[in-house]
N, CA, C and O atoms as a GROMACS GRO file, in nm:
protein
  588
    1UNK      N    1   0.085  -0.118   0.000
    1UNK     CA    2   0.000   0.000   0.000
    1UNK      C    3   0.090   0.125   0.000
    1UNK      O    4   0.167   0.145   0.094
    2UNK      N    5   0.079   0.213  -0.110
    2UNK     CA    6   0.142   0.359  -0.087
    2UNK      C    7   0.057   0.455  -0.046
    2UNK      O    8  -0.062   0.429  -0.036
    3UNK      N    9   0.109   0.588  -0.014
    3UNK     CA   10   0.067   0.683   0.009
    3UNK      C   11   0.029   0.742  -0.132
    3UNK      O   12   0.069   0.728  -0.247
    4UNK      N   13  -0.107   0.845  -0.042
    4UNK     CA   14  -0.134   0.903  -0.225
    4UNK      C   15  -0.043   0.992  -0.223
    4UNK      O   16   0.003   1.010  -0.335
    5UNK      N   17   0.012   1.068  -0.126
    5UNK     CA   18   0.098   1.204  -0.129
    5UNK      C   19   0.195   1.205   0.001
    5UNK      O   20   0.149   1.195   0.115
    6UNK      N   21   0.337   1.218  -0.025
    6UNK     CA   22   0.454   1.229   0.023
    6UNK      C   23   0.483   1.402   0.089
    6UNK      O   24   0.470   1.505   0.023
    7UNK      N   25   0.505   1.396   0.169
    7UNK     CA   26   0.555   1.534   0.256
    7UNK      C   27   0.676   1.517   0.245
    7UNK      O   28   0.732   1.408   0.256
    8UNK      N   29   0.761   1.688   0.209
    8UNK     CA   30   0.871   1.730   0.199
    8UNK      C   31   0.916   1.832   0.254
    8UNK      O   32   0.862   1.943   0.256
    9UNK      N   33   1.050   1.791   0.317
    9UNK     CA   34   1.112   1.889   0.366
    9UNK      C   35   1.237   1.938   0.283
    9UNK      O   36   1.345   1.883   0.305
   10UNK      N   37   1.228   2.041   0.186
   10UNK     CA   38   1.354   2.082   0.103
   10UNK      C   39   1.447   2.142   0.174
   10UNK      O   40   1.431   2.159   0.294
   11UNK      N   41   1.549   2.179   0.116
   11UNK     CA   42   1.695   2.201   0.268
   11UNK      C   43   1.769   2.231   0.132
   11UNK      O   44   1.768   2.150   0.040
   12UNK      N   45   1.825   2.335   0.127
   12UNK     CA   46   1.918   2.391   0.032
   12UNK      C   47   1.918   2.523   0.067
   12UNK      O   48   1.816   2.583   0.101
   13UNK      N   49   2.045   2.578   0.060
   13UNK     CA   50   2.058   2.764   0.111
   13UNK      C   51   2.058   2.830  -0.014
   13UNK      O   52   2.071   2.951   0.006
   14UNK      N   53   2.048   2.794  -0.161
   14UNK     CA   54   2.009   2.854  -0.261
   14UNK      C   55   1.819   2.858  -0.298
   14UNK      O   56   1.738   2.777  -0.344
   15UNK      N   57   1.815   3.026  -0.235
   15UNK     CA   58   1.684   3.037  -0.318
   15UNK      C   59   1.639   2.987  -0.442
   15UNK      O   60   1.522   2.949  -0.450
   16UNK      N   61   1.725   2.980  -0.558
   16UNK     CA   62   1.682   2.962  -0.662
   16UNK      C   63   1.653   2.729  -0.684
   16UNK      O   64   1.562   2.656  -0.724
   17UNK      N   65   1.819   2.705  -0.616
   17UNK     CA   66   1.755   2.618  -0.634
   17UNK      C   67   1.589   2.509  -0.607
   17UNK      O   68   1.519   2.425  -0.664
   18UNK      N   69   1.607   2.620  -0.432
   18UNK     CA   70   1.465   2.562  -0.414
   18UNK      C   71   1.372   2.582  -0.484
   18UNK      O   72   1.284   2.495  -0.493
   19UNK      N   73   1.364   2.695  -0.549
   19UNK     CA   74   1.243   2.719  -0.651
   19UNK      C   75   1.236   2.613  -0.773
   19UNK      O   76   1.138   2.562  -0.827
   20UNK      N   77   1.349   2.601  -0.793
   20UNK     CA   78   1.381   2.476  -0.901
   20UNK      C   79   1.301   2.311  -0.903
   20UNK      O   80   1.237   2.233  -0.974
   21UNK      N   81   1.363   2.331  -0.758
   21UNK     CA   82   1.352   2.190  -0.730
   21UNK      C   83   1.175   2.172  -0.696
   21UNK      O   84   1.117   2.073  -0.742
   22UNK      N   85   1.124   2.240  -0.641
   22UNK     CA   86   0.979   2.324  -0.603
   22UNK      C   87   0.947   2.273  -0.707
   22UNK      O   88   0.912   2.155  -0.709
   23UNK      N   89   0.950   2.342  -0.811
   23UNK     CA   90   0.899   2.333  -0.956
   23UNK      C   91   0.878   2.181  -1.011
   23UNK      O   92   0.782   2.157  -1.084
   24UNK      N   93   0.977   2.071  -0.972
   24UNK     CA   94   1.014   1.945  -1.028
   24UNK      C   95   0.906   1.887  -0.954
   24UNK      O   96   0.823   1.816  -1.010
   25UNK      N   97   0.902   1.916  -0.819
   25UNK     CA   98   0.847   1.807  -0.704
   25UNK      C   99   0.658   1.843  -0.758
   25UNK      O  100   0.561   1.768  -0.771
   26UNK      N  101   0.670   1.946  -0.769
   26UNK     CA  102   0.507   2.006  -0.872
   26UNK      C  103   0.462   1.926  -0.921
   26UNK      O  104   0.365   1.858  -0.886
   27UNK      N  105   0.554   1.916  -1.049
   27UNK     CA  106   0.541   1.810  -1.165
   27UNK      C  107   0.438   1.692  -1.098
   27UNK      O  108   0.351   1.652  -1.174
   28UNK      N  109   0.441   1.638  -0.975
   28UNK     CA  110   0.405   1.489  -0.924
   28UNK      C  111   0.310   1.570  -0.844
   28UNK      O  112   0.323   1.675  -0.781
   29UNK      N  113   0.200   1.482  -0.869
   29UNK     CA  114   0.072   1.446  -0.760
   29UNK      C  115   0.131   1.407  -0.680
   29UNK      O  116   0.096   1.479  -0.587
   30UNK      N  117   0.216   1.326  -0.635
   30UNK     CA  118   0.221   1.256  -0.495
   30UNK      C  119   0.366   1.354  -0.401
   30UNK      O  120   0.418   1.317  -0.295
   31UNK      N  121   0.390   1.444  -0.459
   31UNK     CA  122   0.444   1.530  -0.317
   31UNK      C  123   0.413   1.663  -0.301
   31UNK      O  124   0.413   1.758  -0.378
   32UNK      N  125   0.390   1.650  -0.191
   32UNK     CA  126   0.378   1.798  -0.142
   32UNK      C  127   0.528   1.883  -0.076
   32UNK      O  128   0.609   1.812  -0.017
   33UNK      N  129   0.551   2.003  -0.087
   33UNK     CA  130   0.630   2.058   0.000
   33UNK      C  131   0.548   2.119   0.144
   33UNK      O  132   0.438   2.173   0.153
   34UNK      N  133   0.673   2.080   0.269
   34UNK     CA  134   0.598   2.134   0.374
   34UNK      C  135   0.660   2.278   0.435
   34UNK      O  136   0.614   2.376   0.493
   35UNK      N  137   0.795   2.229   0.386
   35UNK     CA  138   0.842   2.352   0.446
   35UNK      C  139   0.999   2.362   0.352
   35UNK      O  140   1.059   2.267   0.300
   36UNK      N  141   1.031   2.476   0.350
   36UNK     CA  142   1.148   2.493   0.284
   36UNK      C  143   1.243   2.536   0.353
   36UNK      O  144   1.193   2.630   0.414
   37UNK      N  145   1.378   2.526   0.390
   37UNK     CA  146   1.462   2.545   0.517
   37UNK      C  147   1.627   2.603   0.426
   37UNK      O  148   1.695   2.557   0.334
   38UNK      N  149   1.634   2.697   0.495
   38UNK     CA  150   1.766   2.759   0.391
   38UNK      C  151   1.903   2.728   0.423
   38UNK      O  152   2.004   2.772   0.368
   39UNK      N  153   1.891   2.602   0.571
   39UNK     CA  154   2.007   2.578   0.606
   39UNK      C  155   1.991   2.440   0.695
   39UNK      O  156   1.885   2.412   0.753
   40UNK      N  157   2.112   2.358   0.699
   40UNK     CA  158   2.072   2.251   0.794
   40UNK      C  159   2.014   2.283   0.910
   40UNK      O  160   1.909   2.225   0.936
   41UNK      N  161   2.075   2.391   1.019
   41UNK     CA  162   2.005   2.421   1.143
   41UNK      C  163   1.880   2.445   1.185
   41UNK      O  164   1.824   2.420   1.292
   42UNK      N  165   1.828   2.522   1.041
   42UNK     CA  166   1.649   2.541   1.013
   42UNK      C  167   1.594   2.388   0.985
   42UNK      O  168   1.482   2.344   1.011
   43UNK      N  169   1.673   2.340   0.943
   43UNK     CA  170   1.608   2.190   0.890
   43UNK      C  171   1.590   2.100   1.021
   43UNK      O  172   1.490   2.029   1.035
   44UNK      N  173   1.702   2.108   1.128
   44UNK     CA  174   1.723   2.037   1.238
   44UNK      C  175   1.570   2.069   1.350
   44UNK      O  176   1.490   1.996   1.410
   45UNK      N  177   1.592   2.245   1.333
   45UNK     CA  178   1.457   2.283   1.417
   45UNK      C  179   1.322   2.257   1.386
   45UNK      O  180   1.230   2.242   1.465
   46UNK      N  181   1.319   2.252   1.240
   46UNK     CA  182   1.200   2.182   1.182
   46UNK      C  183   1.148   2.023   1.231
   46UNK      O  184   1.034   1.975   1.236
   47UNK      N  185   1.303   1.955   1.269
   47UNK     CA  186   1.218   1.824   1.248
   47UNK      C  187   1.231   1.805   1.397
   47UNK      O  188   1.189   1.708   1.459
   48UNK      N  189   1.275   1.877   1.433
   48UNK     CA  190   1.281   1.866   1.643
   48UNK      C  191   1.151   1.927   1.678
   48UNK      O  192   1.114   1.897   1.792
   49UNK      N  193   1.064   2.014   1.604
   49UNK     CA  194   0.926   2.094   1.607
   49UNK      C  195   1.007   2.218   1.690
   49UNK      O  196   0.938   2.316   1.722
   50UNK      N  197   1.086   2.217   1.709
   50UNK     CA  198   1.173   2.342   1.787
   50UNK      C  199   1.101   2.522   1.768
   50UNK      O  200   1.050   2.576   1.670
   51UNK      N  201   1.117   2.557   1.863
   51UNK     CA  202   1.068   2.762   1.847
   51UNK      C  203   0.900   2.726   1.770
   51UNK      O  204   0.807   2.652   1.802
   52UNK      N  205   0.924   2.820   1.659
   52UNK     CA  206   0.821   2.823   1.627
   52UNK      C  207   0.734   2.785   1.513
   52UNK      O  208   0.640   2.841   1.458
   53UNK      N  209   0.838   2.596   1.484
   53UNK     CA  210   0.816   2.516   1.420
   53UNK      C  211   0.731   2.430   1.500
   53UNK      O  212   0.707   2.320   1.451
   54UNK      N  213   0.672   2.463   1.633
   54UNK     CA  214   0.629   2.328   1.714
   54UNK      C  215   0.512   2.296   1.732
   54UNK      O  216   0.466   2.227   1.823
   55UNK      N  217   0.437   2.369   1.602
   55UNK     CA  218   0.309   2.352   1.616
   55UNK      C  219   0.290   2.241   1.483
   55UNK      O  220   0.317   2.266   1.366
   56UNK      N  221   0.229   2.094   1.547
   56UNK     CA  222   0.276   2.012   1.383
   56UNK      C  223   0.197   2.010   1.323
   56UNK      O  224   0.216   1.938   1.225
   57UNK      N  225   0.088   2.064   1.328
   57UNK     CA  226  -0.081   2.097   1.238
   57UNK      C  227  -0.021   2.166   1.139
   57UNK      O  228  -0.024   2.127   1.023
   58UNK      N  229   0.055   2.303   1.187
   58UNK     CA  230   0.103   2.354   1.068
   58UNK      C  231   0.181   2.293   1.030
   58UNK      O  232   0.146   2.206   0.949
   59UNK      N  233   0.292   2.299   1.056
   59UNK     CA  234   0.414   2.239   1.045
   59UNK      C  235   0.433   2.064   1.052
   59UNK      O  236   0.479   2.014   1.155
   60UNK      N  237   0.400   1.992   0.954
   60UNK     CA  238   0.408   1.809   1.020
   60UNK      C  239   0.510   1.801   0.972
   60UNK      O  240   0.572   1.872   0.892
   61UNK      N  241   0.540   1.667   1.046
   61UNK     CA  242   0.646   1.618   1.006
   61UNK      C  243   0.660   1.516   0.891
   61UNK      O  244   0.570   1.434   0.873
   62UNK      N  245   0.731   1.517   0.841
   62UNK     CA  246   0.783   1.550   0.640
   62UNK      C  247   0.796   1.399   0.655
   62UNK      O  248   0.806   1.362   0.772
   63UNK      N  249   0.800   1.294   0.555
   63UNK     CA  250   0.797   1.178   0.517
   63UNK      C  251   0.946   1.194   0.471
   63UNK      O  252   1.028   1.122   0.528
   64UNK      N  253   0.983   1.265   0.391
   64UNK     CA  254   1.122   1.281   0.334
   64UNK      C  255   1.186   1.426   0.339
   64UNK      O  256   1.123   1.531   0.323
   65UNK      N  257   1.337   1.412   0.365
   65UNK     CA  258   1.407   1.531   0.337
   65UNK      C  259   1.500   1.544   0.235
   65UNK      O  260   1.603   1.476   0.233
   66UNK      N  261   1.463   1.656   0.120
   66UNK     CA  262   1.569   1.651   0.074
   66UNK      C  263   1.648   1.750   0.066
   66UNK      O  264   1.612   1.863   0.032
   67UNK      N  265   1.807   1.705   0.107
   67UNK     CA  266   1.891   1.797   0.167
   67UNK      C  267   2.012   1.804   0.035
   67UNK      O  268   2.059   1.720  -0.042
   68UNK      N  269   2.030   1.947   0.056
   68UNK     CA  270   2.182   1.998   0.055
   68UNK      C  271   2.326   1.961   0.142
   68UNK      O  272   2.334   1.944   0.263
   69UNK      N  273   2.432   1.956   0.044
   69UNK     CA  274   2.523   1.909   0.189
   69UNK      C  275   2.614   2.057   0.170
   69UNK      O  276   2.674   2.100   0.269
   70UNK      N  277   2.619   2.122   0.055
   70UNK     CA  278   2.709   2.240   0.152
   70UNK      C  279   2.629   2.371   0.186
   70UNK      O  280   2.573   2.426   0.091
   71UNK      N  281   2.619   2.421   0.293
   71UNK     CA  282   2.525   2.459   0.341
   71UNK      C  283   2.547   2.574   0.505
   71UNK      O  284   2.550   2.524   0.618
   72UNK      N  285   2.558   2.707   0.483
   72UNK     CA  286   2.554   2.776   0.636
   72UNK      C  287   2.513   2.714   0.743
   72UNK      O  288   2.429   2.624   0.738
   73UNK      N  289   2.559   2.750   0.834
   73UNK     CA  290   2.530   2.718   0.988
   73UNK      C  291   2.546   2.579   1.030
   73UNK      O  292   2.628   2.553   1.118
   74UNK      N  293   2.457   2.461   0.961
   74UNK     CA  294   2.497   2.351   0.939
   74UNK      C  295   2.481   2.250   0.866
   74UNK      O  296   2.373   2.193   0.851
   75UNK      N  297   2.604   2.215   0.804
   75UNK     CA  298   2.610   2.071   0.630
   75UNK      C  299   2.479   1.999   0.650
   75UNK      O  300   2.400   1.986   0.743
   76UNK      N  301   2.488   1.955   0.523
   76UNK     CA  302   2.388   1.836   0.486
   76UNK      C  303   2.425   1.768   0.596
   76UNK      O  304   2.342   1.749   0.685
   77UNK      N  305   2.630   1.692   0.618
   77UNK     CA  306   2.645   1.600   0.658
   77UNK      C  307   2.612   1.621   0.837
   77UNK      O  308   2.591   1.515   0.897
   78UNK      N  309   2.610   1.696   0.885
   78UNK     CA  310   2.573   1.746   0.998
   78UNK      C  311   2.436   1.700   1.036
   78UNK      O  312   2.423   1.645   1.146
   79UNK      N  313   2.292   1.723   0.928
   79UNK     CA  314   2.193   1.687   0.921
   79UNK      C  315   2.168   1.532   0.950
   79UNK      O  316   2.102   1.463   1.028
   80UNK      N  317   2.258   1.516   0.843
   80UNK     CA  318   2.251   1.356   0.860
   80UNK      C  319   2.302   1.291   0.938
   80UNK      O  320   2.286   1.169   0.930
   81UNK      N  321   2.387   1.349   1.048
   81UNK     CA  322   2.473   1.282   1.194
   81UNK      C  323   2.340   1.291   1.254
   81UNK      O  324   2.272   1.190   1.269
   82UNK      N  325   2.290   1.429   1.299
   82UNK     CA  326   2.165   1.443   1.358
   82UNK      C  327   2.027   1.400   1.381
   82UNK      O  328   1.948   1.413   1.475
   83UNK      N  329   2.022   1.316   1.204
   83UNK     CA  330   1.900   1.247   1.162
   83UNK      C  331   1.963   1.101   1.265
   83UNK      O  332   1.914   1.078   1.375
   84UNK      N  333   2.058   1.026   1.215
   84UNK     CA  334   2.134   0.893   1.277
   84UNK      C  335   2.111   0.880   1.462
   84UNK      O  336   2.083   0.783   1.532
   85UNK      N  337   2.136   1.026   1.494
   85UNK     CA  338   2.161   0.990   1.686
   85UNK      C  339   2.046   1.032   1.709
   85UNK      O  340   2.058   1.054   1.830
   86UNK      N  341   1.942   1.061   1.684
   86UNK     CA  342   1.755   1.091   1.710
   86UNK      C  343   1.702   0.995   1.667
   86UNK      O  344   1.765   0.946   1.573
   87UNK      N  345   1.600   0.936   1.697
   87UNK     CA  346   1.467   0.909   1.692
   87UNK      C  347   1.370   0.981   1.636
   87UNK      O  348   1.294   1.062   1.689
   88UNK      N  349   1.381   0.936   1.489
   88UNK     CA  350   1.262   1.033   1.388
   88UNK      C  351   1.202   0.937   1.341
   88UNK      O  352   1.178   0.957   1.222
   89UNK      N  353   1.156   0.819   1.387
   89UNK     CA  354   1.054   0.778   1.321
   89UNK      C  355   1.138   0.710   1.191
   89UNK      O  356   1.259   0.688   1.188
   90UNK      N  357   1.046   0.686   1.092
   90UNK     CA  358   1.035   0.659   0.933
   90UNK      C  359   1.093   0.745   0.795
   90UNK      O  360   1.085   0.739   0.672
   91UNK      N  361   1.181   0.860   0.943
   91UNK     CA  362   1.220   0.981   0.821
   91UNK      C  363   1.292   0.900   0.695
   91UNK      O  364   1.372   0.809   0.716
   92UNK      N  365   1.254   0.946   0.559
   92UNK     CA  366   1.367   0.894   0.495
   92UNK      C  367   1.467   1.047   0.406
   92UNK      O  368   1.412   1.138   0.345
   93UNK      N  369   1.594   1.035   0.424
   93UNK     CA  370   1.654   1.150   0.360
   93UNK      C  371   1.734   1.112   0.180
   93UNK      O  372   1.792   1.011   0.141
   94UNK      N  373   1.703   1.235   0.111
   94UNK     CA  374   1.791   1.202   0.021
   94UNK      C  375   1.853   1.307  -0.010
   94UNK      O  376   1.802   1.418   0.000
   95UNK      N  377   1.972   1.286  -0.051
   95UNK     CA  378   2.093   1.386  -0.073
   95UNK      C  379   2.044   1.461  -0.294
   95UNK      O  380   2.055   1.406  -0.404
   96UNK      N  381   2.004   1.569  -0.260
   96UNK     CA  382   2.046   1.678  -0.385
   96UNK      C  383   2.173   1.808  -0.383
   96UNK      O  384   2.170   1.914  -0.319
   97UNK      N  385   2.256   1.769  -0.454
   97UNK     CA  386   2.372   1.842  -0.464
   97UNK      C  387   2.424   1.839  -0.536
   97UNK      O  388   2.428   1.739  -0.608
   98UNK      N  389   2.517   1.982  -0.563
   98UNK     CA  390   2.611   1.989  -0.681
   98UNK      C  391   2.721   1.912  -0.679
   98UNK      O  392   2.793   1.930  -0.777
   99UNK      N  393   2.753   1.844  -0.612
   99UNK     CA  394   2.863   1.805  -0.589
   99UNK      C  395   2.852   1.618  -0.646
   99UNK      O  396   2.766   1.538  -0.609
  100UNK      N  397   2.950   1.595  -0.731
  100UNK     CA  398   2.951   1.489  -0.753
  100UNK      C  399   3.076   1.412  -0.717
  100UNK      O  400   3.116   1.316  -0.783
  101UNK      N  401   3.134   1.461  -0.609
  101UNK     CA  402   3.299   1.382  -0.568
  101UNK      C  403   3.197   1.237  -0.463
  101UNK      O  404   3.103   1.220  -0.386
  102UNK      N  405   3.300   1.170  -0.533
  102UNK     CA  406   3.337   1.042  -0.468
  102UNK      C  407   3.291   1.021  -0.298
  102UNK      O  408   3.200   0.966  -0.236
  103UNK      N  409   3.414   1.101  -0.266
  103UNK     CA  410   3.383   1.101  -0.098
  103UNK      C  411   3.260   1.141  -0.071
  103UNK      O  412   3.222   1.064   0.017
  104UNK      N  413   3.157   1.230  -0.100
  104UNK     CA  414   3.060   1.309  -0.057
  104UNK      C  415   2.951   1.203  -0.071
  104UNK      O  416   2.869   1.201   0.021
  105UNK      N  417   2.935   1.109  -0.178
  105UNK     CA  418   2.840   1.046  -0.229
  105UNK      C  419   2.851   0.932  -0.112
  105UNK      O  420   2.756   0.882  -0.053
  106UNK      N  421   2.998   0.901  -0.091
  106UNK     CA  422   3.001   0.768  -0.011
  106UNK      C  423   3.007   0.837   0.156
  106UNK      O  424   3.029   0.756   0.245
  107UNK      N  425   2.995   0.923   0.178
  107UNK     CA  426   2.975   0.968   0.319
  107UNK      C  427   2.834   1.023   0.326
  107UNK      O  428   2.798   1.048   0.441
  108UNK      N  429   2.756   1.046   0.243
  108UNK     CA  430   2.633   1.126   0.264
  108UNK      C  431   2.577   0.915   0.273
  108UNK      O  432   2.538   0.879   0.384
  109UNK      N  433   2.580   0.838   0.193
  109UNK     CA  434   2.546   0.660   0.189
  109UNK      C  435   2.594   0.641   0.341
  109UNK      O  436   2.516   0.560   0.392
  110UNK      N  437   2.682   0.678   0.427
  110UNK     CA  438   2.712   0.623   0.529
  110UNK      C  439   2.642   0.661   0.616
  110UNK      O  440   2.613   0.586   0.709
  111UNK      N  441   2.608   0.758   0.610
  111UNK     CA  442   2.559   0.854   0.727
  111UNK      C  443   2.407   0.829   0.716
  111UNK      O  444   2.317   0.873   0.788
  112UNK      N  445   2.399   0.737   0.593
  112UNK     CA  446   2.239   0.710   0.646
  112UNK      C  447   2.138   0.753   0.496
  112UNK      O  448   2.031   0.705   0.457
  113UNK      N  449   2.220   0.856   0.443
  113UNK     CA  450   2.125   0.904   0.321
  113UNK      C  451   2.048   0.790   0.274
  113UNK      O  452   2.094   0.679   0.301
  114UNK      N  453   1.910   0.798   0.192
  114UNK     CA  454   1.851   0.648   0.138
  114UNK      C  455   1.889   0.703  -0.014
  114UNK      O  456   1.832   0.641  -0.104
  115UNK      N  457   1.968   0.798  -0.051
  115UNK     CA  458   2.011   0.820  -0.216
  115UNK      C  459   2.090   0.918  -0.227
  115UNK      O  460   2.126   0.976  -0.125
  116UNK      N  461   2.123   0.948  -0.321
  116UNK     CA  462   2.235   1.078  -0.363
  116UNK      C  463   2.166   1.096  -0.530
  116UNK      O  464   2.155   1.014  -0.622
  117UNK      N  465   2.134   1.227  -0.521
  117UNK     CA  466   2.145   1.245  -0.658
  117UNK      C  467   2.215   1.397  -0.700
  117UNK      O  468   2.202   1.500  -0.632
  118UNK      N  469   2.295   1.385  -0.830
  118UNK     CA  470   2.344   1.501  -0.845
  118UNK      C  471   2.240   1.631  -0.916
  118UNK      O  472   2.173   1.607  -1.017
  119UNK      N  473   2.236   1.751  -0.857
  119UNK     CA  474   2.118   1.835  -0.947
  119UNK      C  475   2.158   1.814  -1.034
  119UNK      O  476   2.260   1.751  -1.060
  120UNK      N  477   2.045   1.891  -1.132
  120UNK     CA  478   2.042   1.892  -1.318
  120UNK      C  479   1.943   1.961  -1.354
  120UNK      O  480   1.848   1.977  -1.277
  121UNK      N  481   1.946   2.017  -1.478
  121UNK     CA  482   1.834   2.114  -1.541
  121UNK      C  483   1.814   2.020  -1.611
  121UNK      O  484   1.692   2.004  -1.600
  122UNK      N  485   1.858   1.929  -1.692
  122UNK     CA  486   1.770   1.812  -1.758
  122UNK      C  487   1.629   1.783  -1.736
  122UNK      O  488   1.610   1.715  -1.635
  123UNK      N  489   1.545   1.810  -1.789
  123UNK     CA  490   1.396   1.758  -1.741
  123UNK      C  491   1.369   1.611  -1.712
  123UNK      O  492   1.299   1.557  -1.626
  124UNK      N  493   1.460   1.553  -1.828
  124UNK     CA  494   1.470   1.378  -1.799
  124UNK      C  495   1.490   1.320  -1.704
  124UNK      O  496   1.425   1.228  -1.655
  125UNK      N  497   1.634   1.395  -1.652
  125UNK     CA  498   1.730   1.352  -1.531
  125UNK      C  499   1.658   1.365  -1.401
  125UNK      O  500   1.671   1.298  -1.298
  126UNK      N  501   1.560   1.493  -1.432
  126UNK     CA  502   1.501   1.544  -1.313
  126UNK      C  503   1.348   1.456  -1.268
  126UNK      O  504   1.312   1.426  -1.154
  127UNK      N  505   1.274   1.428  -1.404
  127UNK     CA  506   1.170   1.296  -1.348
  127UNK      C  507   1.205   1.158  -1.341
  127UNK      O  508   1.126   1.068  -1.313
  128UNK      N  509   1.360   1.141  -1.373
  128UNK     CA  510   1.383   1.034  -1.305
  128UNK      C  511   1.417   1.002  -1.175
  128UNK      O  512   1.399   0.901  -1.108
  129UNK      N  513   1.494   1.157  -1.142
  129UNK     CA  514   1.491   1.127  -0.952
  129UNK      C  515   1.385   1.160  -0.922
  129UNK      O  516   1.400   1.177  -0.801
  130UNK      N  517   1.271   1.185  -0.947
  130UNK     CA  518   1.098   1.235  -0.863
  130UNK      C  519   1.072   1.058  -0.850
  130UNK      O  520   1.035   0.990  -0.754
  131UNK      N  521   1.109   1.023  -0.985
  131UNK     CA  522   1.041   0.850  -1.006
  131UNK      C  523   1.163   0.745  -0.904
  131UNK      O  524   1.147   0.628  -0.870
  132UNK      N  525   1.238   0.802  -0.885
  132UNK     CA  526   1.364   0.719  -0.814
  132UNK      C  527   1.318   0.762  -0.657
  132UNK      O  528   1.349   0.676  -0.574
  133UNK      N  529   1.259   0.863  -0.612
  133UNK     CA  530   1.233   0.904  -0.479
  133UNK      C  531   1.095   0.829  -0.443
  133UNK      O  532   1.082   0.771  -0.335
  134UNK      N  533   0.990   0.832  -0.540
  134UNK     CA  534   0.869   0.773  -0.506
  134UNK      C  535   0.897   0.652  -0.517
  134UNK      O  536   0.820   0.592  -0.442
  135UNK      N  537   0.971   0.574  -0.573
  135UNK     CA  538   0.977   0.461  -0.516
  135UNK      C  539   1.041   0.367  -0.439
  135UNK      O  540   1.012   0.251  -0.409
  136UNK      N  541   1.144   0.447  -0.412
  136UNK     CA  542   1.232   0.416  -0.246
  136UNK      C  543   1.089   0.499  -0.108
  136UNK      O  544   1.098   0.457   0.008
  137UNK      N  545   1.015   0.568  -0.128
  137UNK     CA  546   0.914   0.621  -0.069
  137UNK      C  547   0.809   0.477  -0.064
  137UNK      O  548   0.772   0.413   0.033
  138UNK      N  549   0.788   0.463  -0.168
  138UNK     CA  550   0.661   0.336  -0.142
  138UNK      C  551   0.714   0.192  -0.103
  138UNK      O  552   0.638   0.104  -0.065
  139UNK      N  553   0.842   0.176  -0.114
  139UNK     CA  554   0.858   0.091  -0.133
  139UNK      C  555   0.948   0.089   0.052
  139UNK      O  556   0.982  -0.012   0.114
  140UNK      N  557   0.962   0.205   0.085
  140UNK     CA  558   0.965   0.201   0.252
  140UNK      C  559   0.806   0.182   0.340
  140UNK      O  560   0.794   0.108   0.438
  141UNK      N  561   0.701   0.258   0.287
  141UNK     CA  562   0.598   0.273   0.332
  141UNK      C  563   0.543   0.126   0.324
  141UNK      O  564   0.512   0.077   0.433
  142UNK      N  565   0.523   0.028   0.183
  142UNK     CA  566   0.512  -0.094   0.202
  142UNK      C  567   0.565  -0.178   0.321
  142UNK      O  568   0.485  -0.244   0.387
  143UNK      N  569   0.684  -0.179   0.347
  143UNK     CA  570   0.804  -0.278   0.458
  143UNK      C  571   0.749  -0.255   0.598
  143UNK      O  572   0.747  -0.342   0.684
  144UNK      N  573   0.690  -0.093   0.618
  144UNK     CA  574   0.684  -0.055   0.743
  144UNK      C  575   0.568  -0.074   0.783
  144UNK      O  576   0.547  -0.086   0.904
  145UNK      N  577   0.425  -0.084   0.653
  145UNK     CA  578   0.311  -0.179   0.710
  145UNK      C  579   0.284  -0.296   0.705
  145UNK      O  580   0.181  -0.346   0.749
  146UNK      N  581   0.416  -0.380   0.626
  146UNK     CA  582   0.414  -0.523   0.685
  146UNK      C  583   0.458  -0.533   0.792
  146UNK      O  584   0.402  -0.626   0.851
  147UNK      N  585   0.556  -0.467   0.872
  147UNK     CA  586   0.600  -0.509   1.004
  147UNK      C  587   0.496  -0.443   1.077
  147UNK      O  588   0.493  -0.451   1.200
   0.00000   0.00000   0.00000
């Protein structure tokens, strides 16, 4: 059984990209954005319900994050230490970034990421990670109502 619609938490300190990426996640019936966060630390307070994120009617908590790893105040990879030593539930994170080095891909995989994808203005490239996210998404949501 999937969800009809996926909650998102975007995490990137470029305005534009979020608008970008905004734009892609559109494209699909099945996600919504919940909140958009311009830095890991906003992202951290978001999913802690922290200040005056702690109301979760407005604010729920996101099915998926997708994060930036270079990033003010604090990294993607920071996020993702943070996601690892908490108790969040079913969060699942995936890594969007410019960055396509080696190390980054295999430390953002260690730390827990459930993907890495590199951005792209490609339209192709770009509904294939919407189609690569929804179904690491359903295909977690399946596992977690068989157990």
């Amino acid at each position: 059984m999937t969800k009809d619609k996926y909650t998102v938490l975007l995490v990137d300190d470029s305005p534009d990209d979020r608008f970008f990426m905004r734009i892609i996640l559109e494209r699909s019936a099945k996600f919504g954005v919940v909140k958009e966060a311009r830095d890991g630390q906003e992202a951290i307070d978001y999913l802690q319900g922290e200040g005056s994120f702690s109301d979760r009617a407005a604010f729920p908590f996101p099915d998926i994050v997708l994060l930036d790893l270079k990033m003010p105040r604090k990294t993607g990879f920071e996020v993702l230490q943070w996601v690892q030593a908490h108790e969040v539930g079913n969060l699942m994170v995936a890594i969007v970034s410019g960055s396509s080095l080696a190390d980054d891909i295999a430390s953002s995989l260690a730390l827990g990421a459930a993907a890495y994808f590199k951005k792209t203005s490609l339209k192709a490239e770009q509904q294939k990670m919407i189609c690569e996210i929804e179904k690491l998404l359903d295909e977690r949501n399946k596992s977690s109502i068989a157990h």
